[in-house]
Each structure stands twice: as C-alpha cells, then as structure tokens.
PQR file of N, CA, C, O and H, with PARSE charges and radii, in Angstrom:
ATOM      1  N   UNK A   1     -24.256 -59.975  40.498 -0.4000 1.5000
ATOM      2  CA  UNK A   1     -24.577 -58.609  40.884 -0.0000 2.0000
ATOM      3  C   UNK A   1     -24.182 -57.661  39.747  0.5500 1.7000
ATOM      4  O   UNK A   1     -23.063 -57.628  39.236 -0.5500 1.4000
ATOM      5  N   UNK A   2     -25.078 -57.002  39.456 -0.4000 1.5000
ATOM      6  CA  UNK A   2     -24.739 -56.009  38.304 -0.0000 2.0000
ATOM      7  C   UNK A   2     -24.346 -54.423  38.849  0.5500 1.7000
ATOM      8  O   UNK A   2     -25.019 -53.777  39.652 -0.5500 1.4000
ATOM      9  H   UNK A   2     -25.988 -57.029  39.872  0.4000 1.0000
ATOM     10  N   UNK A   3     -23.284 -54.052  38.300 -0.4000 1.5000
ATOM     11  CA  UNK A   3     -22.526 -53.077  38.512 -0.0000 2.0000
ATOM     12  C   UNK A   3     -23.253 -51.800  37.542  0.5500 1.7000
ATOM     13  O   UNK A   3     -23.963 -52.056  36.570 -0.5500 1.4000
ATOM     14  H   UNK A   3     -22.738 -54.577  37.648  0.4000 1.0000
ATOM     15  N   UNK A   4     -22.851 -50.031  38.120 -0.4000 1.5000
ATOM     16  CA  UNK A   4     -23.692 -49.502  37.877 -0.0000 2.0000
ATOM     17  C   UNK A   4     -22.519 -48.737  36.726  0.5500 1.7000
ATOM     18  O   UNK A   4     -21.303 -48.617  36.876 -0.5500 1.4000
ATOM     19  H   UNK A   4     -22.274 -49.822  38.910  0.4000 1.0000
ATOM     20  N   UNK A   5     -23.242 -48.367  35.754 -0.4000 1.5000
ATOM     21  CA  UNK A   5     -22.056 -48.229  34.344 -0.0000 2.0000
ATOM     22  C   UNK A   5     -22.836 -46.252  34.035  0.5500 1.7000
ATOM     23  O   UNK A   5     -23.948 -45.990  33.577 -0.5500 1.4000
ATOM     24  H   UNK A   5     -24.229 -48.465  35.632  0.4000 1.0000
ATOM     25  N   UNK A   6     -22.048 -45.523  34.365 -0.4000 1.5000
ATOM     26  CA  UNK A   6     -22.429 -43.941  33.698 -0.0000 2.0000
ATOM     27  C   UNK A   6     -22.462 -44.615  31.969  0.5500 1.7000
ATOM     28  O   UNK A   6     -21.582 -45.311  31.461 -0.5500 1.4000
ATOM     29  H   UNK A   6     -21.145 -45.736  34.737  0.4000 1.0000
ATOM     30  N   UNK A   7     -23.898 -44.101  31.250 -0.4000 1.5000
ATOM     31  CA  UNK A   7     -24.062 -44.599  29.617 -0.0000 2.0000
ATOM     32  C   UNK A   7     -24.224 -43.093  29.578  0.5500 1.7000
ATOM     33  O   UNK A   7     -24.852 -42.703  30.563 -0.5500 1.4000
ATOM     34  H   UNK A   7     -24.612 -43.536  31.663  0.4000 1.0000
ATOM     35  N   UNK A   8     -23.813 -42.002  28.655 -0.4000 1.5000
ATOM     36  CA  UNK A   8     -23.718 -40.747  28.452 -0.0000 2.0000
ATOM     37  C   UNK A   8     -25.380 -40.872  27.346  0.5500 1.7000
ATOM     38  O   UNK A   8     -26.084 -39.865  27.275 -0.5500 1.4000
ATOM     39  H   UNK A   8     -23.302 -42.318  27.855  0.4000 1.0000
ATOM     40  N   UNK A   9     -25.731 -41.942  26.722 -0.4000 1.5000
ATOM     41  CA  UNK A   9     -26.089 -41.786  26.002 -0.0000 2.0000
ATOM     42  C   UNK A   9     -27.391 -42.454  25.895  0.5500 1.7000
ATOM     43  O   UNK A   9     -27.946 -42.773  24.843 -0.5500 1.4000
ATOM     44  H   UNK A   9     -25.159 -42.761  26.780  0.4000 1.0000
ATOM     45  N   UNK A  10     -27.914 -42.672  27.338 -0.4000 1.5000
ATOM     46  CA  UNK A  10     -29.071 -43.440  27.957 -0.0000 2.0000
ATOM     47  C   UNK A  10     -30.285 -42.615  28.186  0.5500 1.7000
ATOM     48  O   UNK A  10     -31.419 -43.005  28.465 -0.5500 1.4000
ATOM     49  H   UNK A  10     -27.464 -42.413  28.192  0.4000 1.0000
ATOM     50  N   UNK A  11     -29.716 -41.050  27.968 -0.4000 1.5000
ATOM     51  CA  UNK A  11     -31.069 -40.480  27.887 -0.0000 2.0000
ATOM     52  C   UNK A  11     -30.227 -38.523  28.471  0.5500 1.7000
ATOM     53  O   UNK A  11     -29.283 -37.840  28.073 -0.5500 1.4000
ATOM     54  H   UNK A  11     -28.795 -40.733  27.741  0.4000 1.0000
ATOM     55  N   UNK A  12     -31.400 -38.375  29.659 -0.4000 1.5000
ATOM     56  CA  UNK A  12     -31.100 -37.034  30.466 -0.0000 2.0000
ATOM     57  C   UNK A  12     -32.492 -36.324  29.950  0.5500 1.7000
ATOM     58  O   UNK A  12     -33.525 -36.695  29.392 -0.5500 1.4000
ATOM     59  H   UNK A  12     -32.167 -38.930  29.982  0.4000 1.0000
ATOM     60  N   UNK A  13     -31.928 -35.070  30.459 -0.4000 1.5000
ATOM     61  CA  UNK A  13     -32.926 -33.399  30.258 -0.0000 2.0000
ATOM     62  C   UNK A  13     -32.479 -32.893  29.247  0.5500 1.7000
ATOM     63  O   UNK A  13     -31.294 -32.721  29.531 -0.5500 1.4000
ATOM     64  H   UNK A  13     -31.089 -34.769  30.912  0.4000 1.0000
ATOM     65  N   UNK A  14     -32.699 -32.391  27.840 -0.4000 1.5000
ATOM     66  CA  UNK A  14     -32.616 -31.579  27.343 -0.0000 2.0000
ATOM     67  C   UNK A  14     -32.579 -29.867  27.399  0.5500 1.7000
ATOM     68  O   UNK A  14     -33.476 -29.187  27.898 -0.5500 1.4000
ATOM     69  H   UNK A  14     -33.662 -32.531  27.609  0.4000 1.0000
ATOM     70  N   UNK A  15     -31.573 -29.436  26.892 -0.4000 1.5000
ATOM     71  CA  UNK A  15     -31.206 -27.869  27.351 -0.0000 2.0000
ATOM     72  C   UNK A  15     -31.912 -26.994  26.967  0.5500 1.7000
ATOM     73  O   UNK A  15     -31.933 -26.859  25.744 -0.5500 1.4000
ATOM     74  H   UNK A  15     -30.845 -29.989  26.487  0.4000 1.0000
ATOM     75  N   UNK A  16     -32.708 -26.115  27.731 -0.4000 1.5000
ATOM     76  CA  UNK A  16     -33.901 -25.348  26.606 -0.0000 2.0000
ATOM     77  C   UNK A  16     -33.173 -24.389  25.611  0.5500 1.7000
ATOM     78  O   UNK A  16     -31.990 -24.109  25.802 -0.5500 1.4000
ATOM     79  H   UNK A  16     -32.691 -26.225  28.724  0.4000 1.0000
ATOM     80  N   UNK A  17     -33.844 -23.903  24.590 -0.4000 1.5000
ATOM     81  CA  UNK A  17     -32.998 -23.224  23.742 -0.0000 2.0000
ATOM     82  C   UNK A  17     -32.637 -22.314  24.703  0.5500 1.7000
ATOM     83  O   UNK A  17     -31.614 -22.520  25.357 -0.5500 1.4000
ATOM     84  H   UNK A  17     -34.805 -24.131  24.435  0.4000 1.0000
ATOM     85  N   UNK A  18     -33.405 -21.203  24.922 -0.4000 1.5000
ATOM     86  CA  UNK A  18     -32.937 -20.117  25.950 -0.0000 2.0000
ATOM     87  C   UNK A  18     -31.692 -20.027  26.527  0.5500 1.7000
ATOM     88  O   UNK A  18     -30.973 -19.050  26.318 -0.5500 1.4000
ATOM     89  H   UNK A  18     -34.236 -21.036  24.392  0.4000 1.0000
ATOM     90  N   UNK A  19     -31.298 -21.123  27.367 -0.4000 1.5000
ATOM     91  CA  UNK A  19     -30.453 -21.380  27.883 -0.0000 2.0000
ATOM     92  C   UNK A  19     -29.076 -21.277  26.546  0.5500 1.7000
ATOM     93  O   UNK A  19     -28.285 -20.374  26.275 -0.5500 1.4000
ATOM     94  H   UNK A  19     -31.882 -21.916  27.536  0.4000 1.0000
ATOM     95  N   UNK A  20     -29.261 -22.444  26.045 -0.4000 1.5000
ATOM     96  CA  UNK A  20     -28.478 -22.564  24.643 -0.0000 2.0000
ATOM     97  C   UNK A  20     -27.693 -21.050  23.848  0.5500 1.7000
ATOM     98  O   UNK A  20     -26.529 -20.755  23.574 -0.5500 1.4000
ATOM     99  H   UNK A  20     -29.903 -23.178  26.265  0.4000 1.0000
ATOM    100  N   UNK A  21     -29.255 -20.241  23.657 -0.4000 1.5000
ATOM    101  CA  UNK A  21     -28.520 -19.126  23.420 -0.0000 2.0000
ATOM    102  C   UNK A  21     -27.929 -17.948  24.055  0.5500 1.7000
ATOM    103  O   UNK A  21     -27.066 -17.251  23.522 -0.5500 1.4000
ATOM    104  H   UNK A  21     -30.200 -20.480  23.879  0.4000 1.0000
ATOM    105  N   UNK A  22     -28.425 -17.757  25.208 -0.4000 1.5000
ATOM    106  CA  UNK A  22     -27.710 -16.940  26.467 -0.0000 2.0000
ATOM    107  C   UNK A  22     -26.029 -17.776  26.613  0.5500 1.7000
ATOM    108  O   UNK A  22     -25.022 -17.072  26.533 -0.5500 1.4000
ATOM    109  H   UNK A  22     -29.126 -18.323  25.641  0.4000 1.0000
ATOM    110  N   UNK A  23     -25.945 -18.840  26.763 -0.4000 1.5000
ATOM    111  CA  UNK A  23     -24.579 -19.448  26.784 -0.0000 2.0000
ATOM    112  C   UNK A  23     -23.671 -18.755  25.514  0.5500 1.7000
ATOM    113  O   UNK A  23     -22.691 -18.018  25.622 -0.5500 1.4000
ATOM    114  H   UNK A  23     -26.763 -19.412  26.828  0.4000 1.0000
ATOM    115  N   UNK A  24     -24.267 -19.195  24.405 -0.4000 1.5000
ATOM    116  CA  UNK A  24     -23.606 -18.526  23.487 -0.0000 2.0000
ATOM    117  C   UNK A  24     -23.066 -17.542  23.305  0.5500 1.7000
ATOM    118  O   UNK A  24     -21.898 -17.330  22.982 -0.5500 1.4000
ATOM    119  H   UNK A  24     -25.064 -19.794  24.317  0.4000 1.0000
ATOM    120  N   UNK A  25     -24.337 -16.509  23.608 -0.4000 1.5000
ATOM    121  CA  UNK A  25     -24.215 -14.821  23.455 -0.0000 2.0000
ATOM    122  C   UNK A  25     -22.931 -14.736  24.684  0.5500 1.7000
ATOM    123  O   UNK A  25     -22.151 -13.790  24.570 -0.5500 1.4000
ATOM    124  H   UNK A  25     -25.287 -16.681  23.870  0.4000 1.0000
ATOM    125  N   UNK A  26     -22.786 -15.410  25.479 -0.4000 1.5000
ATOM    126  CA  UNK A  26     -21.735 -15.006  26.779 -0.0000 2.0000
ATOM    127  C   UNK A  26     -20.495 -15.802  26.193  0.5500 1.7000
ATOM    128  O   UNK A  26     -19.525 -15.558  26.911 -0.5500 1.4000
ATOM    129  H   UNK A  26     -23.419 -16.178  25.572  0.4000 1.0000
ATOM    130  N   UNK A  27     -20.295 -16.318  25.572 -0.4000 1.5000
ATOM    131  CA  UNK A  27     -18.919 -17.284  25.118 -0.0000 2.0000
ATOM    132  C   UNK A  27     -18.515 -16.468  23.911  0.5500 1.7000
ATOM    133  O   UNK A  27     -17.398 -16.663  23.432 -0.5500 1.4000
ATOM    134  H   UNK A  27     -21.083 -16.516  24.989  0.4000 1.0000
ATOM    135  N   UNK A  28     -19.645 -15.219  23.168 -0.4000 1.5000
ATOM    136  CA  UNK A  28     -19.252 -14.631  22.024 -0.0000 2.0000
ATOM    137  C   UNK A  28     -18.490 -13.280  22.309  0.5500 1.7000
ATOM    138  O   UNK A  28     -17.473 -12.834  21.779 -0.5500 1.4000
ATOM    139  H   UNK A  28     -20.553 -15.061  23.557  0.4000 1.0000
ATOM    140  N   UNK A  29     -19.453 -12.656  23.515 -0.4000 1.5000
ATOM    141  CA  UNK A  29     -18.921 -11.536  24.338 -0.0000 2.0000
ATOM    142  C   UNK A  29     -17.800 -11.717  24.835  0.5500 1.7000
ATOM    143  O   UNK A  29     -17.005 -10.778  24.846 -0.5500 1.4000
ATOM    144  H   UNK A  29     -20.280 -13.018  23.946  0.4000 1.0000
ATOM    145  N   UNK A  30     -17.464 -12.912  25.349 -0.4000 1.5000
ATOM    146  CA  UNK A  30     -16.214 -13.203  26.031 -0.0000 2.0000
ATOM    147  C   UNK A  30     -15.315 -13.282  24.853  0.5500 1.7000
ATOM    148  O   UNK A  30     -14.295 -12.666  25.162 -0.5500 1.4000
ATOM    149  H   UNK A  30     -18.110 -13.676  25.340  0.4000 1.0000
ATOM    150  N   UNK A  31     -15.231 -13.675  23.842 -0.4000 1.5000
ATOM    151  CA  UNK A  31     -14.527 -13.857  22.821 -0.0000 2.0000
ATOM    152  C   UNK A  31     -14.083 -12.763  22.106  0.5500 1.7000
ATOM    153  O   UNK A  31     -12.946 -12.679  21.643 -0.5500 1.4000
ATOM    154  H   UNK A  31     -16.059 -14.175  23.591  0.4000 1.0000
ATOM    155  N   UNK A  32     -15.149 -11.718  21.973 -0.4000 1.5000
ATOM    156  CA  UNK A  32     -14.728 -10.242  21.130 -0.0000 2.0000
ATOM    157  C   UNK A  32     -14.067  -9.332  22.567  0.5500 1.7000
ATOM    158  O   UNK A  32     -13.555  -8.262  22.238 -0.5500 1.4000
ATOM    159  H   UNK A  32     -16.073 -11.786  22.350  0.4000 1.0000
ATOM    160  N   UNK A  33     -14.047  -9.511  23.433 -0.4000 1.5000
ATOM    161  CA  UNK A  33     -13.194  -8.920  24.779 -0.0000 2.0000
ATOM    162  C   UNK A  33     -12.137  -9.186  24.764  0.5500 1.7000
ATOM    163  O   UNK A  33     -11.424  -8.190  24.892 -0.5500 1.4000
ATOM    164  H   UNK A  33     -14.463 -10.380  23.699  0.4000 1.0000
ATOM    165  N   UNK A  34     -11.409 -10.443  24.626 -0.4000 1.5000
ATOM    166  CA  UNK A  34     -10.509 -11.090  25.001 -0.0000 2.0000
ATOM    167  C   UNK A  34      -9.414 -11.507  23.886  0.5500 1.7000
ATOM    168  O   UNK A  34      -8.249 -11.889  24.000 -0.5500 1.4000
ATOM    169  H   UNK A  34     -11.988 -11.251  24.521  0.4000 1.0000
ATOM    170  N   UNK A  35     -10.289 -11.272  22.706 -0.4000 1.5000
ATOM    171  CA  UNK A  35      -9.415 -12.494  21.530 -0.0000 2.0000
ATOM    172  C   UNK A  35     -10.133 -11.621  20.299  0.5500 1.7000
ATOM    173  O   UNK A  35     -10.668 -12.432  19.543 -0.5500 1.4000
ATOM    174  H   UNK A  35     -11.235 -10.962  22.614  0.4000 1.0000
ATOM    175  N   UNK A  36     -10.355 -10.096  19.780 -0.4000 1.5000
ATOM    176  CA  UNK A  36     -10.564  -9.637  19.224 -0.0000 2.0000
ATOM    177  C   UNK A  36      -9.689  -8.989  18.161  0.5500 1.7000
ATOM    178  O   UNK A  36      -8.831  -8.109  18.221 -0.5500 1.4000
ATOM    179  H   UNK A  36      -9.921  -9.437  20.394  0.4000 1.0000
ATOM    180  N   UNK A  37     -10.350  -9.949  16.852 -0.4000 1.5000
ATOM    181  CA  UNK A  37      -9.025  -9.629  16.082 -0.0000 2.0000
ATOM    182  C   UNK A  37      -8.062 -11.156  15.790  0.5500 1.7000
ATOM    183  O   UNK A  37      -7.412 -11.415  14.777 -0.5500 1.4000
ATOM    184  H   UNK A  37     -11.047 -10.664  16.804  0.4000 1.0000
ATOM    185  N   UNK A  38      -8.194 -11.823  16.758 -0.4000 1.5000
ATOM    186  CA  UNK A  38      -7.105 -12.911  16.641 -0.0000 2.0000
ATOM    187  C   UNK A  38      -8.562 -14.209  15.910  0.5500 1.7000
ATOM    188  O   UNK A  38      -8.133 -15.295  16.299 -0.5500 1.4000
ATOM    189  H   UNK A  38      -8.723 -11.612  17.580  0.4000 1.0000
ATOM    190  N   UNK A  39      -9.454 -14.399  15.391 -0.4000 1.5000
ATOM    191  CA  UNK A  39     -10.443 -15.248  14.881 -0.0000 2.0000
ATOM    192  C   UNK A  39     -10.911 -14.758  13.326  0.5500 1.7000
ATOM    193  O   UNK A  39     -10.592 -13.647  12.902 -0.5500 1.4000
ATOM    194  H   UNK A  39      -9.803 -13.517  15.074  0.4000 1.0000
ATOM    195  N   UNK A  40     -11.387 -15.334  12.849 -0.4000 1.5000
ATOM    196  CA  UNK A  40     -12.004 -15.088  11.474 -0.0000 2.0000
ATOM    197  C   UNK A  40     -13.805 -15.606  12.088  0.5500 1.7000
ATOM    198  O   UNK A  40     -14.695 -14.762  11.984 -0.5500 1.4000
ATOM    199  H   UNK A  40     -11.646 -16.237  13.193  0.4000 1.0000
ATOM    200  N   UNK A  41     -14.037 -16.588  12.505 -0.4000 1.5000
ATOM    201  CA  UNK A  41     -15.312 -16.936  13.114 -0.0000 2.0000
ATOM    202  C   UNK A  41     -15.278 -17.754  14.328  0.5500 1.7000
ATOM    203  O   UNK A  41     -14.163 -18.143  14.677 -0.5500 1.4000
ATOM    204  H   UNK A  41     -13.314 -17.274  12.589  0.4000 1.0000
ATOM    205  N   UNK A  42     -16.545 -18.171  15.214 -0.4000 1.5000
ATOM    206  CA  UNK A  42     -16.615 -18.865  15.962 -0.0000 2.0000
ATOM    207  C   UNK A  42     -17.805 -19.588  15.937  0.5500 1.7000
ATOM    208  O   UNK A  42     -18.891 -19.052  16.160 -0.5500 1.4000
ATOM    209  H   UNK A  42     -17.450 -17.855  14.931  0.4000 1.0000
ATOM    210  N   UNK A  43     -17.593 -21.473  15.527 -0.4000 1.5000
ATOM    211  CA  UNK A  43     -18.711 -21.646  15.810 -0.0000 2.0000
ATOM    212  C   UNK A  43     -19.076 -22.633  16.715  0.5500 1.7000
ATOM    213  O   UNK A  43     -18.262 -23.546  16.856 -0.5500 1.4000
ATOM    214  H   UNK A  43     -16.711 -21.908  15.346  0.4000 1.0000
ATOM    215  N   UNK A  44     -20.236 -22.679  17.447 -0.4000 1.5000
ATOM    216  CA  UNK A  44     -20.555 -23.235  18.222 -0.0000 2.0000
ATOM    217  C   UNK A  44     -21.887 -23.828  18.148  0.5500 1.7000
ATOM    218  O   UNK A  44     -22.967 -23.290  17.904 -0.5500 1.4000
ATOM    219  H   UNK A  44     -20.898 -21.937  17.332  0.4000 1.0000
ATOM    220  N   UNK A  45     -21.519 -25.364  18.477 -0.4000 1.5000
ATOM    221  CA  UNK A  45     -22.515 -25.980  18.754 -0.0000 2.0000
ATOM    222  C   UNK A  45     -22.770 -26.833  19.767  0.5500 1.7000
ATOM    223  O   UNK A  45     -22.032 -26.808  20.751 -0.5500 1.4000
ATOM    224  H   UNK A  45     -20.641 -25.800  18.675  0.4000 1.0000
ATOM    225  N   UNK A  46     -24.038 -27.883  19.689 -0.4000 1.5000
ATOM    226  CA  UNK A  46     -24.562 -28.202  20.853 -0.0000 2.0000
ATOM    227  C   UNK A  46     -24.620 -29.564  21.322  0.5500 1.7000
ATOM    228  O   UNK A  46     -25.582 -29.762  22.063 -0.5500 1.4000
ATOM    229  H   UNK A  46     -24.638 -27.904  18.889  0.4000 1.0000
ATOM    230  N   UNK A  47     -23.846 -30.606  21.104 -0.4000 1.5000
ATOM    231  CA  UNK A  47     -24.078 -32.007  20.886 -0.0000 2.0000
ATOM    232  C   UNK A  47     -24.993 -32.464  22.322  0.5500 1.7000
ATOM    233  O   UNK A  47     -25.361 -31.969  23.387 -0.5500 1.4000
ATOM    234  H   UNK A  47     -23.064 -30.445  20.502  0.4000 1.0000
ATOM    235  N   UNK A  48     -25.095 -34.006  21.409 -0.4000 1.5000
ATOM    236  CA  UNK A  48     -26.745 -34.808  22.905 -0.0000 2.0000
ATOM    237  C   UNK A  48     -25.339 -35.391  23.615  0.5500 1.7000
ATOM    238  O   UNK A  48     -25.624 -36.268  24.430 -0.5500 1.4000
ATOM    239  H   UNK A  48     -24.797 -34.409  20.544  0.4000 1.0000
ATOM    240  N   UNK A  49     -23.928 -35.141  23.523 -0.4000 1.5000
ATOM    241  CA  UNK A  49     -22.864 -36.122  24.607 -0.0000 2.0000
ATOM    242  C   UNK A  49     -23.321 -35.625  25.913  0.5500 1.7000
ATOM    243  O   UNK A  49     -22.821 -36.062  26.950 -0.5500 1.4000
ATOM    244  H   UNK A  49     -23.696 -34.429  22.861  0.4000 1.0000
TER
END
C-alpha cells in the first residue's frame, strides 16, 4: 500500500503577478509604517517552494 507523501515540488497554481505585486506593495507599506528608518532596503522575492 502506498502512502500519501506532501512533494512541495510536484507541481500547484502559479501566483498571478497581480497578486505578487499587491502583496508586495502591502509588506512595503507595512515596512515604511513600522520600521522606518531602521532598513537600508527590502528585498523581496518569490520562490516555486
């Protein structure tokens, strides 16, 4: 009997950009609110994990 194994890396949905960059723009806003002054940059990206 074969057992059922989560593979992170077996496939899925891809994130539309849109999405991608609205996330951003809200993690950047949140960042110059909160922590302004304490960064030199922030970067962010998007891995397929």
């Amino acid at each position: 009997m074969r057992t059922w194994v989560n593979d992170p890396h077996s496939g899925g949905v891809k994130i539309p950009d849109n999405v991608k960059q609205r996330t951003k723009q809200r993690i950047l806003a949140y960042a110059e609110q909160h922590y302004s002054g304490k960064y030199i940059r922030i970067d962010l990206t998007s891995s397929p994990v």
